[in-house]
N, C-alpha and C positions, 0 to 999 in steps of 0.2 A: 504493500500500500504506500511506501515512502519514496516509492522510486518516483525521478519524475515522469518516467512516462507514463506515471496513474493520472496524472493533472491535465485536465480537461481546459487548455487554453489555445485552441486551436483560433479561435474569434476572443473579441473584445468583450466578452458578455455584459450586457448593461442589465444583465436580469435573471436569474433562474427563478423559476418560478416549483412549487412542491404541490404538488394536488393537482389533481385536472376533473373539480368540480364549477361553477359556474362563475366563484370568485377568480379563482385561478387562471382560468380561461379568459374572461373579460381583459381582466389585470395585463395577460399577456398581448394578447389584442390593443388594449392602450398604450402600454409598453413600446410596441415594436412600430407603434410608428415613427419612433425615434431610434431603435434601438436593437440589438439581436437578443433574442429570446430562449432559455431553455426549457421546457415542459417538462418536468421528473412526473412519473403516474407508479406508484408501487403496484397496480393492476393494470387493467386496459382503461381508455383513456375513459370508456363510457362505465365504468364502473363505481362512480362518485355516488355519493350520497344524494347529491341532489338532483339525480334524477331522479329519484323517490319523491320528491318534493308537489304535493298533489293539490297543496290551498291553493298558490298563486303568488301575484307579487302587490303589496297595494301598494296604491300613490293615487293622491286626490287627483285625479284629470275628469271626476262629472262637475256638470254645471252646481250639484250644491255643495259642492266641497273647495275645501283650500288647504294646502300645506299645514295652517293656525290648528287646522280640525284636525286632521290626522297625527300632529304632535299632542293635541290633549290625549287622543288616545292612548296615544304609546305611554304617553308621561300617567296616565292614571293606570294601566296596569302594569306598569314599572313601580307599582308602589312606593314610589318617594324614592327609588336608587337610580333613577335614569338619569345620565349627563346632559343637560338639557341641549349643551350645545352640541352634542353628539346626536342627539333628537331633531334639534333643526337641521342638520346638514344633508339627515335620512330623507327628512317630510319634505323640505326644499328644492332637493335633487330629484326625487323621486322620478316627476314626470320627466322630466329631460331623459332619464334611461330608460325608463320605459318606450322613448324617441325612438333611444340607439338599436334597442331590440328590433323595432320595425324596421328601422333602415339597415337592420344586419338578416335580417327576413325571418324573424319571428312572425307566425301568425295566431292573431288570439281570437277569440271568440268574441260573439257580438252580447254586450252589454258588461254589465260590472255585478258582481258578487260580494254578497253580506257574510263576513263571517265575524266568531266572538269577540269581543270588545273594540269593534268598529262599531262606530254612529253614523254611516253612510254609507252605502254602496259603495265599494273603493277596490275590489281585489279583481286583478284580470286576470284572467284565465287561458291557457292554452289547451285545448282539447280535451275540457274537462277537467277533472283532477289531472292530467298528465301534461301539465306545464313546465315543471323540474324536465322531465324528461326531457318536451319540446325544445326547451330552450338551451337544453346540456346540450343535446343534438347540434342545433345550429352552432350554437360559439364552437362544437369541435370542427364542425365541418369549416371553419370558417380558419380556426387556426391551424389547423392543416395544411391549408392553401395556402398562409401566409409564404413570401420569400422568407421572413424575417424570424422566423420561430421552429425550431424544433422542437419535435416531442422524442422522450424517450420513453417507454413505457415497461411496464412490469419492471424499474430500478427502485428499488427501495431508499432514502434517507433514513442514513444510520446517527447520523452526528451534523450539528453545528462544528464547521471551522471556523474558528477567530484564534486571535491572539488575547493580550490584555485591554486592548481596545477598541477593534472591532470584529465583524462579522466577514469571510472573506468569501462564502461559497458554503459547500454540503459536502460529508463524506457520504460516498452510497455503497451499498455491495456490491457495485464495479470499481469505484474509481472516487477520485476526489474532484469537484467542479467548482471553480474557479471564477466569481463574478462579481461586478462593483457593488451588488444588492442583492440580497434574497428574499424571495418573499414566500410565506410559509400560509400555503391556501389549503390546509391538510385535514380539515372539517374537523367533527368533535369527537367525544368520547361514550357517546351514547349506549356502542355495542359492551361496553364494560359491564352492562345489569344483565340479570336474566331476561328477563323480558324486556325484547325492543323494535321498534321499529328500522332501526340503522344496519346495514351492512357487515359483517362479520369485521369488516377491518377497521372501523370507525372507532378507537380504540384510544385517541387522543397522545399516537406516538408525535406529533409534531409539537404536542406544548408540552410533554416532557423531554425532548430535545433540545427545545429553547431554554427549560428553567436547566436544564444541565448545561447552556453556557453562559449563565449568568441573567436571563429576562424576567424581568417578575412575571409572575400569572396573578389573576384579579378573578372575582368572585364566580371560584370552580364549586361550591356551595350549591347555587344556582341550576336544577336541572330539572327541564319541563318535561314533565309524564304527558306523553297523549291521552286522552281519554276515553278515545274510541278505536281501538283496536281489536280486529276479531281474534277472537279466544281461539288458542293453541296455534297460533299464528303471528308473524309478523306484518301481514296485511296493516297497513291502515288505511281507516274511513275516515278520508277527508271530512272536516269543519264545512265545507263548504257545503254536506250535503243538509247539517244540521242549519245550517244560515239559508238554506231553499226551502226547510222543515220540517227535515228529518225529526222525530221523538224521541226522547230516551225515555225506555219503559222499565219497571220494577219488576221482579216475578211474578207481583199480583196485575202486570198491565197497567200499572198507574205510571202518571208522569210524577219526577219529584225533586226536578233542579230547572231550570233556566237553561236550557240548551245553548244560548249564549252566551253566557256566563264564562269570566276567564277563565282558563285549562287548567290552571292548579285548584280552583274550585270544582267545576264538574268532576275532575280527576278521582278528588278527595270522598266528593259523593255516591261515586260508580264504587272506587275501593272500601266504600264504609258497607257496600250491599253484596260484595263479589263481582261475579256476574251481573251486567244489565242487557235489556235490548235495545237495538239502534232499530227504530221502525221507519223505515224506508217506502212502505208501500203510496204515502199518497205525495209523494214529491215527482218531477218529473226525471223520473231514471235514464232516458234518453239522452240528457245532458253530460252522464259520466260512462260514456258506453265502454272506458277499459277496466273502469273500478266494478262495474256490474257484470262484464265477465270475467272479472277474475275472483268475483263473490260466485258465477255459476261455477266455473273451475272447484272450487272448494267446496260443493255442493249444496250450495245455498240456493234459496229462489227468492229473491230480495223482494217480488212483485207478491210475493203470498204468506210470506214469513219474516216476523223480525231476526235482526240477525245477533247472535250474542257478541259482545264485546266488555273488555275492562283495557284498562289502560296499560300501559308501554313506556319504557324510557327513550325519548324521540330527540332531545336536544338539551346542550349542552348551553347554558347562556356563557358562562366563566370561558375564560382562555391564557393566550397571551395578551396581557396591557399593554395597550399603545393608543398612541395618540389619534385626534382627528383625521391623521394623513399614514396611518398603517403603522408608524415606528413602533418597536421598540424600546426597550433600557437599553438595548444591545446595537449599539451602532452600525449601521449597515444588514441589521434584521428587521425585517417588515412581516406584518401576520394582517389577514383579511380574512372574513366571514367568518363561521361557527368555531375556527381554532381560536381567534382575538377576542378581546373583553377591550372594547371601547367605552363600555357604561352606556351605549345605546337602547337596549332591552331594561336597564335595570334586574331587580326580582323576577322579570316574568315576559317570556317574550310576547309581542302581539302579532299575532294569526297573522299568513303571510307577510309581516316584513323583514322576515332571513333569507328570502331570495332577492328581492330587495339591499338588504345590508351589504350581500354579496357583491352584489353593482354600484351599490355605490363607494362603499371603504375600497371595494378591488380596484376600481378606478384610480381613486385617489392614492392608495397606496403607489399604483404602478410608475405617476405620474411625479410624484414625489421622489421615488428611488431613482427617476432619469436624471437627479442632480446629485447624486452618490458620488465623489470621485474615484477615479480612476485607480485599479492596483497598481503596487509599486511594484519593482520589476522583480524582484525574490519575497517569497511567501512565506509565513510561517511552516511551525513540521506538521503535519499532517496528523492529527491525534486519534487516540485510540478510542475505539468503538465500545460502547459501553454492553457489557451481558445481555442477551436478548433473555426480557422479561414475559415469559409467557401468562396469556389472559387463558388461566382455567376455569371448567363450570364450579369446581369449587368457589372460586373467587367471584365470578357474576353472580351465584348466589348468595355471595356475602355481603356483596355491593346492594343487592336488592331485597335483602332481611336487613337488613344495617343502615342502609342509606337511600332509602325507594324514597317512596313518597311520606311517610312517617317515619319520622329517627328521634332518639334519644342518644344522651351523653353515653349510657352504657354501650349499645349498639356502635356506636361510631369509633368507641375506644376501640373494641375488638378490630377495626381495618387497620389501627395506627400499627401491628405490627405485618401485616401483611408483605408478601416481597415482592410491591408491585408497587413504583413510585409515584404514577399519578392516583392510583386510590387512594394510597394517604393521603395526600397532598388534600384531595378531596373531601378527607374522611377531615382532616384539619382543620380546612375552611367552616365544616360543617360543624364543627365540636365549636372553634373561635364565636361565631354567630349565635347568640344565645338569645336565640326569640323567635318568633314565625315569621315570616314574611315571604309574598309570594309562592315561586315555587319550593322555598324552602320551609318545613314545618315539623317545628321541635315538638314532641308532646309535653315536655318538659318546659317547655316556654313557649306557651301555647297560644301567646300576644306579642305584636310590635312592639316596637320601644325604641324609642326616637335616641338613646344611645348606641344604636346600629344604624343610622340613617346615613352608613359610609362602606366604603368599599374594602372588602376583606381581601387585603394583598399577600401573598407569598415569596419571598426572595431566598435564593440558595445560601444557605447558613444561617438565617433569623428566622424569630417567631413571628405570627402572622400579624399585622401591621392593620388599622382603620383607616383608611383614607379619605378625603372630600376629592372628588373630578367635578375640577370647574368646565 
């Protein structure tokens, strides 16, 4: 690994990019209009998380909405933790990438969709619930084509390179990659529970990468349960079928929450009954023709039967901490979408705006590391690759008895010795935070309390830290 023909500097990299979900992909696309681009994908490139991604993207573009409206929402189910100017810059930008989408040939659907803790019609959809998809689709096909962007795919990142001051590239399981920026698009840690809606790999190796070369992570606490997932399944049922009016029913058939009520609520309500049903039959199912066959797949008949669901661990809010513009602590590292912790979501994310967040922090991130200067002409050594830390069912089961959607100080001690660094880390934040709020809910401190009304930071070698993001 130290020789230099492991050193990937064949070009001037103004960029590698780690993930090839829709932040990643974007980022690189904004990137390379100035600049040469690397794609790392540890699978294939269509293998992200976000093409799972089934709400949508909101952003006020109907005639009753405005940017002012869609930041009260975020900002009210963020429970008092959201950056506000991390809120403006989501709600502000919004429509503008929702532009870029079309002129990159995204096609959506005609009209706009309601889901939970929206006050407006505001979430566009692409073919149904199959909008992640739609849109992972195009930005691949699109970076593909680029002159200016390579993808490498099925290469793993093993390590942050840096020195004592900055960030220089990636080691991966080929080689060492060498570039003025990195930007770390490597989505969350969702598949760490037992139960999830995320991809077997979604396992949150990229923000333990980074706090191993020094970045902080910020409120890893933070993790939103879906709450309509079909039982013995990863399936999810989109929000957006319950925002067209879908039910959720009791085992006696009764309704008995607010189907649009924020996710950490409904969640909690579904978990306090077991099992519920999602009744589907009087909504128009036409509208999500890949979600309903792959409900008949499973051998449901959504048009005659409700269909059983409880919830899932689906997203990650915590990550890497950075700035408005992607940075890091870590000079020369940049993190966009579900790996970073901007303080945009606050406690609790709202209903489609993580495909969203992706477009727009990916943007700016990309656009920001174009003024990274240049490497010097000898690099530091090339470091050692840390033990690969395997995610066992023992351990997602512990994650998800310990730290689901109800935890206690007991429960959480048990992950502190676990030999898996970002669970603790997790299991930390969650012990540090000693009250409910949001998706976070102590039975033990079973109220807010405005001595938490700050951001639970982590740094390599200190105890976890309260901070204010202005």
């Amino acid at each position: 690994m130290s020789e230099p023909g492991d050193i990937a500097r064949d070009t001037d990299l103004a960029l590698v990019v780690v993930g090839g979900g829709v932040a990643g992909l974007f980022a690189a696309l904004c990137a390379a209009t100035e600049g040469d681009v690397l794609v790392l994908t540890k699978g294939s490139l269509l293998s992200s998380t976000s093409l799972l991604a089934q709400g949508g993207i909101a952003a006020a573009i109907g005639a009753d909405d405005s940017p002012a409206l869609h930041a009260e929402d975020t900002l009210r189910t963020g429970r008092g933790l959201c950056r506000p100017s991390a809120v403006s810059v989501l709600t502000e930008e919004a429509p503008a990438r929702i532009r870029d989408l079309v002129e990159l040939g995204v096609e959506f659907d005609e009209g706009l969709g309601l889901e939970g803790g929206h006050s407006r019609r505001r979430v566009v959809h692409a073919g149904g619930a199959a909008t992640g998809d739609r849109v992972a689709r195009k930005l691949a096909e699109r970076v593909l084509a680029h002159p200016r962007i390579r993808v490498a795919e099925g290469e793993r990142m093993l390590s942050i390179w840096r020195d004592d001051e900055r960030c220089f590239g990636v080691v991966t399981d080929r080689r060492a990659v060498a570039a003025r920026a990195t930007l770390l698009s490597t989505g969350g840690a969702a598949a760490l529970w037992e139960r999830t809606t995320n991809p077997a790999g979604a396992v949150g190796e990229g923000m333990a990468a980074a706090y191993r070369a020094g970045a902080a992570l910020g409120d890893l606490e933070f993790v939103q349960f879906h709450p309509t997932t079909l039982v013995d399944s990863s399936l999810l049922l989109s929000e957006a079928l319950r925002g067209e009016g879908a039910l959720l029913l009791d085992d006696q058939g009764n309704r008995f929450t607010d189907e649009l009520a924020p996710r950490d609520v409904v969640a909690r309500e579904i978990a306090a009954r077991g099992t519920v049903l999602l009744d589907l039959r009087a909504i128009d199912r036409g509208r999500f023709p890949s979600l309903m066959g792959s409900l008949v797949e499973e051998g449901y008949d959504p048009a005659e039967t409700p269909i059983p669901v409880a919830p899932a661990a689906h997203y990650t809010v915590g990550g890497v901490a950075t700035d408005l513009d992607g940075r890091s602590e870590l000079a020369g590292l940049y993190a966009a979408g579900e790996c970073a912790a901007t303080g945009v979501h606050g406690a609790n994310r709202l209903a489609s705006n993580s495909l969203l967040e992706c477009l727009v922090f990916g943007r700016r991130a990309a656009l920001a590391a174009l003024a990274e200067p240049g490497l010097a002409s000898s690099l530091p050594e090339i470091p050692e690759v840390p033990a690969p830390e395997p995610v066992t069912s023992e351990l997602r089961s512990a994650l998800w008895r310990d730290c689901g959607l109800i935890r206690d100080a007991t429960g959480l001690r048990h992950l502190l010795g676990v030999p898996h660094l970002l669970t603790r880390l997790v299991a930390e934040t969650a012990l540090a935070r000693e009250e409910s709020r949001g998706s976070h809910f102590r039975v033990d401190f079973p109220t807010e309390s405005g001595a938490f009304e700050r951001h639970v930071v982590l740094r390599p070698g200190s105890v976890p830290v309260l901070e204010t993001w202005q």
